[in-house]
Structures are given as structure tokens and as C-alpha cells.
C-alpha positions as CSV (number, residue, x, y, z in Angstrom):
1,X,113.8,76.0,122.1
2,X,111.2,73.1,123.9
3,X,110.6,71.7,120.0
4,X,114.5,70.7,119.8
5,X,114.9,69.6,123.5
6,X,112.4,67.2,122.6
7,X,113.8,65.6,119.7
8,X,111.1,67.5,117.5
9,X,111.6,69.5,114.3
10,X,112.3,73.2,114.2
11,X,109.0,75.0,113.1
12,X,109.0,77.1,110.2
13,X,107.2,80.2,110.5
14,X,105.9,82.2,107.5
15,X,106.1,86.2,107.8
16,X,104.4,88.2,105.7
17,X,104.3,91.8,105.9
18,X,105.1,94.5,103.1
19,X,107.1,96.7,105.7
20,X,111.2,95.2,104.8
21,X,112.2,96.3,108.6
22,X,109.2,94.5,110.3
23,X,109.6,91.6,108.7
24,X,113.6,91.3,108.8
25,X,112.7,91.9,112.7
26,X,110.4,89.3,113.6
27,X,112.2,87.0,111.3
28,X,115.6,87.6,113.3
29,X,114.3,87.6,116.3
30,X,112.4,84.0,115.9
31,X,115.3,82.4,114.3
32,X,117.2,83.6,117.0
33,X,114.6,81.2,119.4
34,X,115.4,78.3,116.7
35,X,112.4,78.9,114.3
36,X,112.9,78.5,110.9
37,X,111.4,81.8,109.1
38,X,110.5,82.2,105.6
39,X,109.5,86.0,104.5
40,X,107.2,87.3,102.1
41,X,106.7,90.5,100.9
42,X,102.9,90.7,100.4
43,X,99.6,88.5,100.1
44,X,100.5,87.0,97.4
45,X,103.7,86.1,98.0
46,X,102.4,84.7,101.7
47,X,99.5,82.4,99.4
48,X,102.5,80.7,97.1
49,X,105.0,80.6,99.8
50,X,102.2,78.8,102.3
51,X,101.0,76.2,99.8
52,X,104.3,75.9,98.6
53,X,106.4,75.3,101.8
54,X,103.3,74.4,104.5
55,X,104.7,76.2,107.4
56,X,103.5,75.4,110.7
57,X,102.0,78.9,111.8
58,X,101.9,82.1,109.4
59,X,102.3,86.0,110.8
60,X,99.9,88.1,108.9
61,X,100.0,92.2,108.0
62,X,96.5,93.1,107.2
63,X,97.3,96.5,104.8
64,X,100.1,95.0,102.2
65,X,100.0,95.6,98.1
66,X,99.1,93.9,95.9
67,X,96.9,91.1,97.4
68,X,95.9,92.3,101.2
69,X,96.3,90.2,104.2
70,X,92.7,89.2,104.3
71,X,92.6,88.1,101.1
72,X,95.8,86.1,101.1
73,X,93.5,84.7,104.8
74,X,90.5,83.5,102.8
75,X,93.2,81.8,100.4
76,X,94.3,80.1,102.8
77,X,91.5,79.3,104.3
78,X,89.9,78.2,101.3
79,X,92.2,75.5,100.2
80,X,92.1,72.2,101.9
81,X,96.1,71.6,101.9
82,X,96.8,75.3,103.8
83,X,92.9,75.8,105.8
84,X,94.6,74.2,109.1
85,X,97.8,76.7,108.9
86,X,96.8,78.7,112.1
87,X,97.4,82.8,111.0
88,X,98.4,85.6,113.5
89,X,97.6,89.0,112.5
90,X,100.1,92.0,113.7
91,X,98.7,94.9,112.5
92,X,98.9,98.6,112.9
93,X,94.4,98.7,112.3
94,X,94.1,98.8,116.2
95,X,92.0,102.0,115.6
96,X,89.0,100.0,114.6
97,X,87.0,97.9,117.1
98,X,85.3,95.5,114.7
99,X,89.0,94.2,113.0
100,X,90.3,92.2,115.5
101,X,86.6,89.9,115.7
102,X,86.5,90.0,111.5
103,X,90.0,88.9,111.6
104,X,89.1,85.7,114.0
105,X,85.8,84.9,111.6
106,X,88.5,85.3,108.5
107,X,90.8,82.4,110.4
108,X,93.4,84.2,112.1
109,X,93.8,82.7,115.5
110,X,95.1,85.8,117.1
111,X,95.3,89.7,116.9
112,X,97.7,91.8,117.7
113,X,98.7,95.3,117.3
114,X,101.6,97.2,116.5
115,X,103.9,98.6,117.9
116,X,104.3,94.5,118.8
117,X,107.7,93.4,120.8
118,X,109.2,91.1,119.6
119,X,109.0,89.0,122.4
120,X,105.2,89.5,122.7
121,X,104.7,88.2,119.1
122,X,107.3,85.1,120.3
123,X,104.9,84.3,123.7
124,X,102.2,84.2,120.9
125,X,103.8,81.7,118.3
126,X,104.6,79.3,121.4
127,X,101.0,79.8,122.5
128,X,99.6,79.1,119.0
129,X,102.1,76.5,118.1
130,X,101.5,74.5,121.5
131,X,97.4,74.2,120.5
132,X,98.1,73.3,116.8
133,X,100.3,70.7,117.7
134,X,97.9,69.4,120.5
135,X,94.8,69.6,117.9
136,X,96.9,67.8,115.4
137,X,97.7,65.2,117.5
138,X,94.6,64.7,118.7
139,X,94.3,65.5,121.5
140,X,90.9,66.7,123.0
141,X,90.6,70.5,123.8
142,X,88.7,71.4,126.7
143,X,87.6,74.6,125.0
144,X,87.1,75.2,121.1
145,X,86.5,78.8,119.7
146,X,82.4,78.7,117.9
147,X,83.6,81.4,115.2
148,X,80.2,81.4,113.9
149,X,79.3,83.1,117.2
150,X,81.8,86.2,117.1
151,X,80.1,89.0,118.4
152,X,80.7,93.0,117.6
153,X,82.3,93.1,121.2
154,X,85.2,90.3,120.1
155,X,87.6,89.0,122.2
156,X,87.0,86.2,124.7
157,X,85.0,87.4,127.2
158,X,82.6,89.5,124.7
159,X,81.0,87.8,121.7
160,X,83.1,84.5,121.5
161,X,81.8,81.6,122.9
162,X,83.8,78.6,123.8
163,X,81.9,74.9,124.2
């Protein structure tokens, strides 16, 4: 993995879906690519395990018991030690247009659908980590996500506008 070549810590990735075979699979498989995963059951569990541990990314179910991926989002959201956490949704709700955009205004930084590979979700948590680390560092980004301006057409070409 780049993080270790470089001398930098393994990053630990929360995964929080109520579905024990999803979760035990896109745990394996990133601690195969030298993540450190933690794994959480449900909302709830995702809200203590987050402020408790401060992961660097988490990987959000939207439908879990108990306390529901959005809601464990605004949680996390709402508190000033976990607000910066970025959140990727996998979800099986690809049969409504308007999630995906709702799921950007409720903080997630990225949607996608399942049936998700494995290695799919992986391209994403290098993607995701790669800006967090830059935007925590400091460094300038060329183009930031408005979310106020998240339009019913979503994505980046439709309804999002970067400045």
C-alpha cells in the first residue's frame, strides 16, 4: 500500500453495514490492501465506534436497524470531533434517483451501489483518502463541491457545482 511505502500510518477504515457477509467482505478485502478495518453492525454502533476510534474514512449502509445510515451521517456530521470524517455510502437504494444527491447534501462524499466489487469500493477509499489527506494538509483544491447547490439531477455534471 502507497501510505506504508511512504513511511505513513496504515488508515483505519470504519465499516458499517447490518448485512454480517458484506461487511466481513469489504473488511477482508481492505485489510488485505493494508487498511486497518473496524466493523460495526449498525448506525449506532458506526456513531460510538467513529467518535470513539476517529477513523480516517467511514463506509456507510443506508437501510441498517436500529439507528439508519443517515442518521448515524448527520451524527457525524453534527459533531465537531467526527464532521471532517469523509463517509462513502454502498447501498443497495440505487432504485431511487434523488438518494445518491440527498446522500452528498447529508455528507457522504461518494455513492455507490450494490452489487459493489470489492475492488471498485478499494479505487474509491484511495480516491477519497488521497483528497482528505490533501485537504488536511492544506493543500489548496482546485475544485470544492458547493453542496448547498445539489440539484435533483445529482452527480457532477447535473446539479453540483464546483468553484
Amino acid at each position: 500500500m502507497l501510505e506504508q511505502a511512504r513511511g505513513l500510518p496504515r488508515p483505519l477504515i470504519l465499516m458499517a453495514d447490518d448485512d454480517r457477509d458484506t461487511r466481513d467482505m469489504y473488511g477482508l478485502y481492505l485489510s488485505t490492501l493494508g487498511y486497518k478495518v473496524a466493523l460495526a453492525k449498525d448506525g449506532r454502533e458506526a456513531v460510538t465506534k467513529a467518535r470513539a476510534l476517529r477513523p480516517d474514512l467511514v463506509v456507510m449502509d443506508l437501510d441498517m436497524p436500529d439507528v439508519d445510515g443517515w442518521s448515524a451521517m448527520r451524527q457525524l456530521q453534527g459533531d465537531a470531533d467526527t464532521t471532517a470524517i469523509p463517509i462513502i455510502v454502498v447501498t443497495g437504494h440505487n432504485f431511487k434517483a434523488y438518494l445518491k444527491p440527498a446522500a452528498i447534501v447529508a455528507g457522504a462524499v461518494s455513492y455507490l451501489m450494490k452489487p459493489c466489487l470489492p475492488e471498485q469500493l478499494a479505487r474509491e477509499v484511495i480516491a477519497r483518502l488521497a483528497v482528505h489527506r490533501a485537504r488536511t494538509a492544506g493543500v489548496p483544491s482546485p475544485m470544492r463541491l458547493n453542496r448547498a447547490t445539489v440539484g435533483p439531477g445529482g452527480g457532477r455534471r447535473k446539479g453540483l457545482r464546483w468553484r
